[in-house]
N, C-alpha and C positions, 0 to 999 in steps of 0.2 A: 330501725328495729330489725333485728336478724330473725328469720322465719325457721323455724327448726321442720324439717322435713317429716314426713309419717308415713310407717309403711302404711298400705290399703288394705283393710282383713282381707280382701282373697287372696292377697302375697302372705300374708299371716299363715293363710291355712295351708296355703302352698307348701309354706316352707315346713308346717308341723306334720306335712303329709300323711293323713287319715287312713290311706292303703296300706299304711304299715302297722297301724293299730289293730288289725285282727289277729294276726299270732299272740301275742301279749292277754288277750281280752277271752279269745278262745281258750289259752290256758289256764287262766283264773276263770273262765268258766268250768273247768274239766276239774281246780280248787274247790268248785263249791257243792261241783255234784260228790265229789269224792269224802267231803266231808260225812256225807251220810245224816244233816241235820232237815230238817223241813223248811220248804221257803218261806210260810208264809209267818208273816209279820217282819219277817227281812229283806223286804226289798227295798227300805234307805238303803239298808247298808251294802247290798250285792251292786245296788246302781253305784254307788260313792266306790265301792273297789272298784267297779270295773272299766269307771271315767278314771281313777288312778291308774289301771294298768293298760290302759291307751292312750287316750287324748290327753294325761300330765304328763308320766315319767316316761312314755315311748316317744311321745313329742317333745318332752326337752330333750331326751337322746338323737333326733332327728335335726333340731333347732341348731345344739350344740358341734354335730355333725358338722353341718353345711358350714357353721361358722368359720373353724379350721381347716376347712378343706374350700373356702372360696379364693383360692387364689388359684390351686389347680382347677376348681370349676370353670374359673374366668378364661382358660384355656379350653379344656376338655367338656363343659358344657354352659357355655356363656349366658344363656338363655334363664338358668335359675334364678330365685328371687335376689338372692345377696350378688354377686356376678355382675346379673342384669339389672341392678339399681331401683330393682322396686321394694327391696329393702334397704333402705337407704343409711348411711353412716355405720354407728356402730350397733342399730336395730337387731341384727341377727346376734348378737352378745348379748344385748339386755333384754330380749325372748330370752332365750337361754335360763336364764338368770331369773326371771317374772317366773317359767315356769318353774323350773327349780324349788321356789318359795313356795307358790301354791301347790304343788304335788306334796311336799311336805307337812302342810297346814291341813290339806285334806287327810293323809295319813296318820298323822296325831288325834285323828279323832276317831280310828278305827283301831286301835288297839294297839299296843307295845309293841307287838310282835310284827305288825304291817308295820306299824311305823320304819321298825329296825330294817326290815325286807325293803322299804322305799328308800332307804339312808344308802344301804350296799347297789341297788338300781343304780339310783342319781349319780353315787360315786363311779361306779364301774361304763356309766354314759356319758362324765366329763372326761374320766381317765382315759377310754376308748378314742378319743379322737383329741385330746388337748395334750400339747408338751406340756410336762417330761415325758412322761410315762406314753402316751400315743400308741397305743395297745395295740391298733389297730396296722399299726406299722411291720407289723408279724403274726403271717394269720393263727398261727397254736393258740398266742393270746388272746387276741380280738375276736376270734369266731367264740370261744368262750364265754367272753364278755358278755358276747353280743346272744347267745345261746341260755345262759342264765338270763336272761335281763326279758329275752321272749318268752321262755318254758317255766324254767325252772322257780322264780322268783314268783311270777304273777300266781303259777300254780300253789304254792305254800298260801302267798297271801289271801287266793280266794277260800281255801279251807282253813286259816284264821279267822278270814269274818267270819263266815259261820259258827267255828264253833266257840269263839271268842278266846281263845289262846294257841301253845304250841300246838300245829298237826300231830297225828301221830307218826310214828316209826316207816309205818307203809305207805303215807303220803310222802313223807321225806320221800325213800327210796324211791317210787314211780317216777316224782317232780325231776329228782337226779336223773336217773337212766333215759328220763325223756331229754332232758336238758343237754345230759352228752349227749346225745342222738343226733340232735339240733345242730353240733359242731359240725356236722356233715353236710345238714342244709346249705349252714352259711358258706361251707366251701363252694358248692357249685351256684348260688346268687356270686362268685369271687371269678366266675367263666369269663362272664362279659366284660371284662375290663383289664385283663391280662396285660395287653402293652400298656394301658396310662397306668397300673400298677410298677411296669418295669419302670416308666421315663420318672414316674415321682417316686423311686424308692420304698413302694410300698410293701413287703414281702408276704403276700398273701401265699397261702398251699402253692395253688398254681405256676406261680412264679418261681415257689421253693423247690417241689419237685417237679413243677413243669404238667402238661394236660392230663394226661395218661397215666400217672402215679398221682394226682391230686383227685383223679374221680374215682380210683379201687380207692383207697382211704377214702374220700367220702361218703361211700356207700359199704365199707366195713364201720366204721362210726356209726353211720345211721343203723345197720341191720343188729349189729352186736347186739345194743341196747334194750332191743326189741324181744331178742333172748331172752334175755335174762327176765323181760315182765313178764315173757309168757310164762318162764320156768317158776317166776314166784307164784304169779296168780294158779300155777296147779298146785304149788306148794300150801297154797292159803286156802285150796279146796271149790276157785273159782274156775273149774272143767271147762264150763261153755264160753268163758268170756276169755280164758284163755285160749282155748280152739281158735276165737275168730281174730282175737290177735295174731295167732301164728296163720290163720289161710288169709290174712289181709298183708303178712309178712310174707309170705311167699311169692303173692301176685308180685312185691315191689320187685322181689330177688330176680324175676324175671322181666319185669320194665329194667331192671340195674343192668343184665345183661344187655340189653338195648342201649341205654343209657352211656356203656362202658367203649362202646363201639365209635361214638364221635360224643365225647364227652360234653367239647364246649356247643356245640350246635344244639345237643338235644337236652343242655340242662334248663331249660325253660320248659320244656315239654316235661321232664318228669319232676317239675316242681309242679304243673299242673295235673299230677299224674301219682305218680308215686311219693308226694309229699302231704297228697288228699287223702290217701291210705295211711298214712304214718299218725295224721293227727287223730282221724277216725278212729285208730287204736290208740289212743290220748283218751279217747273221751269213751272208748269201752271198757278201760282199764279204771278210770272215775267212777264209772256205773259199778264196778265187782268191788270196790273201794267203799265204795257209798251204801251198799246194799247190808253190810254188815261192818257199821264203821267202828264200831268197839272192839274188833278182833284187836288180837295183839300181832305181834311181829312174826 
């Protein structure tokens, strides 16, 4: 009798890496406050999103990740679940794949409009690391991808549950300009891995213009965006909330100066730093959203 091998849940959880579910979860929180609806008698539904916009479609994107990239893993970090054999055979494929169904099954039952928002997720986290298309293999695309799938996405769908269909106009627009923002993030998490991006061909920023022009473009990306909320939120007559967007954008402007000085060394430091500022204007922009959410555009 042939014994089929099984991975162990803590390689399970390993491999769906929970650390990376809080951008995703954070921003469909910053969906729900923005909606502007009352929580109560909705918290099935805010828990059911916001287990979708972490622990289903950020961990099938993480699942799906590791899966096509364990063959450079097995060189560059052997030690992972799929690599290091504690996910055994073709386990990190059919993860993949389990989660896939269930992120889906749970969004089906949260509205059309979630639904459709977890369809462009799922797609844009197989297409992101699976040939052909391997988005990820040129950062313009892949930090995109990967930028919508944290901000932009989970943000609309948390102000769908709420209000039970499309957001409006000024959630669109926040979700977006946060969402580009985010393409700048992913650029500097793109620091630390410069040469095994060179030796596997992978063209992320850094690689394409090299340290030094990949972090002024990542911190124009990031800051631009942040303009523009403040400009609307005085446009839409929200004064104070736009203030602290723009004195929370300013502190970064001068972590970015810091930042621009040894790019790759200190972009872990202002992901702890000036990337805490960036979501905190995420979630003050939700509150002047939330606070009059019938406004029009």
């Amino acid at each position: 009798m042939t014994v089929v091998a099984h991975p162990a849940p803590s390689a399970v959880v390993e491999l769906l890496k929970p650390i990376t579910w809080f951008p995703p979860m954070w921003a469909f929180g910053c969906g729900v406050i923005s909606a502007g609806v009352p929580l109560a008698g909705r918290w099935p539904l805010i828990v059911a999103g916001a287990v979708l916009a972490g622990p289903l479609v950020c961990a099938t994107s993480q699942a799906v990740n590791d899966w096509y990239d364990r063959h450079v893993d097995a060189i560059n970090e052997p030690d992972r679940p799929i690599p290091s054999g504690r996910i055994p055979g073709q386990w990190g494929l059919y993860i993949g794949i389990i989660w896939t169904g269930l992120s889906l099954v749970v969004a089906s039952q949260l509205g059309y409009f979630v639904f459709a928002a977890a369809c462009i997720g799922l797609a844009l986290a197989w297409a992101y690391s699976a040939p052909p298309l391997r988005l990820k293999s040129n950062g313009w695309y892949g930090n995109t991808a990967v930028a919508a799938c944290y901000e932009g996405l989970p943000w609309l769908t948390g102000a769908a549950v709420m209000s039970g269909g499309v957001p409006s106009l000024r959630v669109f627009a926040v979700a977006a300009l946060y969402s580009l923002g985010a393409h700048g993030i992913m650029t500097l998490n793109d620091f630390k891995s410069v040469e095994g991006d060179k030796r596997s061909g992978v063209g992320s920023l850094p690689v394409q213009l090299g340290v030094e022009r990949a972090g002024r473009v990542a911190c124009l990306v990031m800051a631009v965006p942040q303009v523009v909320v403040a400009a609307l939120l005085v446009s839409w007559g929200y004064i104070w909330h736009a203030t602290a967007v723009g004195l929370l954008l300013a502190i970064q402007l001068y972590l970015m100066t810091r930042l621009l000085e040894s790019p790759r060394e200190r972009a872990p430091w202002y992901n702890a730093t000036g990337v805490t500022l960036y979501v905190l204007g995420m979630l003050i922009t939700a509150f002047a959203l939330g606070s009059n959410a019938a406004g029009t555009f």
